[in-house]
C-alpha positions as CSV (number, residue, x, y, z in Angstrom):
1,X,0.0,0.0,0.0
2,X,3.2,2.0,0.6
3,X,4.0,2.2,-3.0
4,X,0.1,3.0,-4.4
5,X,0.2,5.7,-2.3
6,X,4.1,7.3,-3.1
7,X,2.9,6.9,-6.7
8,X,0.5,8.9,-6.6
9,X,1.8,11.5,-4.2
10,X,4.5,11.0,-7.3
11,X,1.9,12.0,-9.8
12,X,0.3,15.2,-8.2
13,X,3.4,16.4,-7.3
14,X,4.4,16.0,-11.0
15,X,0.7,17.5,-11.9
16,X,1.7,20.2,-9.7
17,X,5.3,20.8,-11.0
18,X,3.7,20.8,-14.7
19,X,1.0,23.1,-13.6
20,X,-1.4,20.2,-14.4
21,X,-4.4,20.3,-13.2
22,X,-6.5,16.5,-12.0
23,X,-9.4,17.7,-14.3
24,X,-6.9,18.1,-17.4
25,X,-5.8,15.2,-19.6
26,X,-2.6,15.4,-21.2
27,X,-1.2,13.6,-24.6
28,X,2.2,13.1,-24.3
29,X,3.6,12.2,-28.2
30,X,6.3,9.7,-27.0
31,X,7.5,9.8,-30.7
32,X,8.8,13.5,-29.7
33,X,9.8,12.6,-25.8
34,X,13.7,13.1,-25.0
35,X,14.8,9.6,-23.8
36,X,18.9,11.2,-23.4
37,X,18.4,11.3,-19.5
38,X,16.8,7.2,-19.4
39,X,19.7,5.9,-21.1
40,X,22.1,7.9,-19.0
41,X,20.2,6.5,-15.7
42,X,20.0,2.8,-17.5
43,X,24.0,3.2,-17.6
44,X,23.7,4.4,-13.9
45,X,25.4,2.1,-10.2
46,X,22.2,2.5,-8.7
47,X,20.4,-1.0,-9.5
48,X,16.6,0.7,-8.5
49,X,17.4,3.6,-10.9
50,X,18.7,1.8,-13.9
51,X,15.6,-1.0,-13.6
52,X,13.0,2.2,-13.6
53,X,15.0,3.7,-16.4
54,X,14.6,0.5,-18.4
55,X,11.1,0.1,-18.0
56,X,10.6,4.2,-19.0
57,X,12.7,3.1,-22.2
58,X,10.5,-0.2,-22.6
59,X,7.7,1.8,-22.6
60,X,8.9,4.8,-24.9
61,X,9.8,1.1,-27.0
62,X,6.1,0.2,-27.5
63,X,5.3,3.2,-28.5
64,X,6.6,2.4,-31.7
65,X,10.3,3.8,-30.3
66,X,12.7,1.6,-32.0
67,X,15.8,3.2,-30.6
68,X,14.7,2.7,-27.2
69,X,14.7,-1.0,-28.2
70,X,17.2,-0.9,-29.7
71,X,19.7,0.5,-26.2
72,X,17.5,-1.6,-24.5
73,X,18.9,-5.1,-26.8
74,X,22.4,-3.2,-26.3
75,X,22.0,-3.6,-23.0
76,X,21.8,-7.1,-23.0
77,X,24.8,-7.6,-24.5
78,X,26.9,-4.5,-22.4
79,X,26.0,-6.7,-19.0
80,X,26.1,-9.9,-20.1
81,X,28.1,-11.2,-17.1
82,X,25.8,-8.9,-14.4
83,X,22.5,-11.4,-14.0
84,X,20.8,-8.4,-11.2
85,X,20.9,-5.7,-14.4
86,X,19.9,-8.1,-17.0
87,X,16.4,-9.2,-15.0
88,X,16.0,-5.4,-15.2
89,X,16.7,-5.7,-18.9
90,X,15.1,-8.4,-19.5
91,X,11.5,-7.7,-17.5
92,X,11.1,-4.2,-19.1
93,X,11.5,-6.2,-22.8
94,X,8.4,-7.8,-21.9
95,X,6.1,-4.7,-23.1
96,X,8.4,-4.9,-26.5
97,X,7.1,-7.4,-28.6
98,X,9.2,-7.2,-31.6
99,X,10.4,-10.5,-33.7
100,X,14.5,-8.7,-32.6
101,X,13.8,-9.3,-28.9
102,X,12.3,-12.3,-29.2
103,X,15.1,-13.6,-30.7
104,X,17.4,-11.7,-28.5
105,X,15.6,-13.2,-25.7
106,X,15.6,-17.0,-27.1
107,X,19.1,-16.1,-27.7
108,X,19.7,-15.6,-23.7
109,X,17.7,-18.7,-23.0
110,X,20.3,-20.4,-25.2
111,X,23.4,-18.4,-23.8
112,X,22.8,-18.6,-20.1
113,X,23.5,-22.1,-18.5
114,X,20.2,-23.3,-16.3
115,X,21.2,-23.7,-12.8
116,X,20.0,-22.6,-9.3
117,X,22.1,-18.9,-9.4
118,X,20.8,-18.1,-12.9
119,X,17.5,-19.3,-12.4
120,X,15.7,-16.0,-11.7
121,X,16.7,-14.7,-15.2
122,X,15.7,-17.4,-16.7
123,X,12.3,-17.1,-15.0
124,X,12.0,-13.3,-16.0
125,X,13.3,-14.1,-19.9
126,X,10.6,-16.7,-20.1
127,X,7.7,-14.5,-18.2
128,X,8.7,-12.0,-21.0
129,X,8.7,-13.9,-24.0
130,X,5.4,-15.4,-22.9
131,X,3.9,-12.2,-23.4
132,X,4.4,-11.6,-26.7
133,X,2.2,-12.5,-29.2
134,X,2.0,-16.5,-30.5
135,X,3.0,-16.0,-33.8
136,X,6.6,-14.7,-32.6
137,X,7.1,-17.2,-29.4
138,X,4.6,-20.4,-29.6
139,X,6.6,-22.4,-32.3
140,X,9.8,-21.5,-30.4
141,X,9.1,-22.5,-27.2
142,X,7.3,-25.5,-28.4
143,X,10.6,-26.4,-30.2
144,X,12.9,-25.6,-27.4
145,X,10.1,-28.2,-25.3
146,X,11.4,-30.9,-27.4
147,X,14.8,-30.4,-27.1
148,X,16.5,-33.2,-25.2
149,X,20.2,-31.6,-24.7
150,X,18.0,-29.1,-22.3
151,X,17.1,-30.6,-18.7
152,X,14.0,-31.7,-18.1
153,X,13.2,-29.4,-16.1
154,X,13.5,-26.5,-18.4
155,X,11.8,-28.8,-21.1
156,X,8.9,-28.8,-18.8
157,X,8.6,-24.9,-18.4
158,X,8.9,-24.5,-22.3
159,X,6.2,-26.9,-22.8
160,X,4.0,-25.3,-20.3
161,X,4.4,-21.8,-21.9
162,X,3.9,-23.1,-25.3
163,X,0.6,-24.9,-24.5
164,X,-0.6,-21.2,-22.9
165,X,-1.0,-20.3,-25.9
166,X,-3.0,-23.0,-27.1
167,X,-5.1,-22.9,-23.6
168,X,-5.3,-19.2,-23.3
169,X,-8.8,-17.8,-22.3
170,X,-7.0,-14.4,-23.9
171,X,-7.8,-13.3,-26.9
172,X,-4.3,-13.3,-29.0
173,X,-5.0,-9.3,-28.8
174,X,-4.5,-8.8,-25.7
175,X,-0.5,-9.7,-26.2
176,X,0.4,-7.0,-28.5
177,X,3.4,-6.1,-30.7
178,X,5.6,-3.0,-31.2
C-alpha cells in the first residue's frame, strides 16, 4: 500500500510541478519525448534507478520507439556477465514485442546455462517472452520443449508456456506487438 500511495503522491506532485491540473488530460507524443536522460540512468550504479530507467525506455519502445529498443537489446549484451541488471533488462523487454527481442531473448535462454544462481533470469526471460504474441514465441518455445540436450526441467517450463497459448482464455490481442 506503501508504493500505491508514493505513486500517486509522485503523480500530483508532478501535476503540480507541470502546472497540471486532475481535471486536465494530457497527450504526451512519445514519438517526440527526449529519452537522453533514461539511457544515461539505465547506464547508472544504482540497481533501482537503472531498472526504472529501463522500463521508462521499454515503454517509450512500444510506443513504436525503436531506438529505445534498440539501447535496451544493447543492454543485454553491455551486461552480459551482471544477472541483477539483466532481469531489469530483461522484465522491461516484456512490453516490447518485436520478432528482434524475441530472438534476443531465445538467444539468452540459449546463452545462459540453467542452474539454481541463474534461475531468476531465466524465469523473467521466459515470463517476458510469454507475453508476446504466438505467432513470434509459440513455435519456439514449443521447439525448445522438445529439445532433449536441455534438462527436463526447463523442457517442462517451455512446454508449459507453449501450451498457454493454445489454452489461453485471452484473446491473441491482448499480447500486443511493437
Amino acid at each position: 500500500m506503501a508504493t500505491a500511495t508514493t505513486f500517486a503522491h509522485q503523480r500530483i506532485r508532478a501535476r503540480f510541478r507541470l502546472g497540471i491540473s486532475h481535471h486536465c488530460l494530457v497527450n504526451i507524443n512519445l514519438a517526440q519525448v527526449s529519452i537522453r536522460g533514461n539511457i544515461e540512468d539505465a547506464l547508472s550504479e544504482d540497481l533501482s534507478k537503472a531498472a526504472q530507467a529501463c522500463r521508462v525506455l521499454a515503454f517509450v519502445g512500444s510506443a513504436g520507439r525503436l531506438d529505445a529498443v534498440v539501447f535496451l537489446l544493447g543492454l543485454l549484451s553491455f551486461y552480459r556477465d551482471d544477472l541483477k541488471r539483466l532481469e531489469a533488462v530483461a522484465a522491461a523487454l516484456e512490453g516490447c514485442a518485436h520478432p528482434v527481442v524475441a530472438n534476443a531473448l531465445f538467444g539468452e535462454l540459449a546463452r545462459v546455462k540453467s542452474c539454481n544462481q541463474n534461475r531468476t533470469y531465466l524465469n523473467i526471460v521466459i515470463k517476458s517472452l510469454s507475453r508476446f504474441p504466438k505467432d513470434l514465441v509459440a513455435d519456439r518455445f514449443q521447439a525448445m520443449s522438445e529439445d532433449t540436450s536441455l534438462s527436463p526441467k526447463m523442457r517442462s517450463k517451455f512446454l508449459g508456456v507453449a501450451d498457454s497459448f493454445y489454452e489461453s482464455p485471452w484473446d491473441d490481442d491482448d499480447r500486443k506487438s511493437v
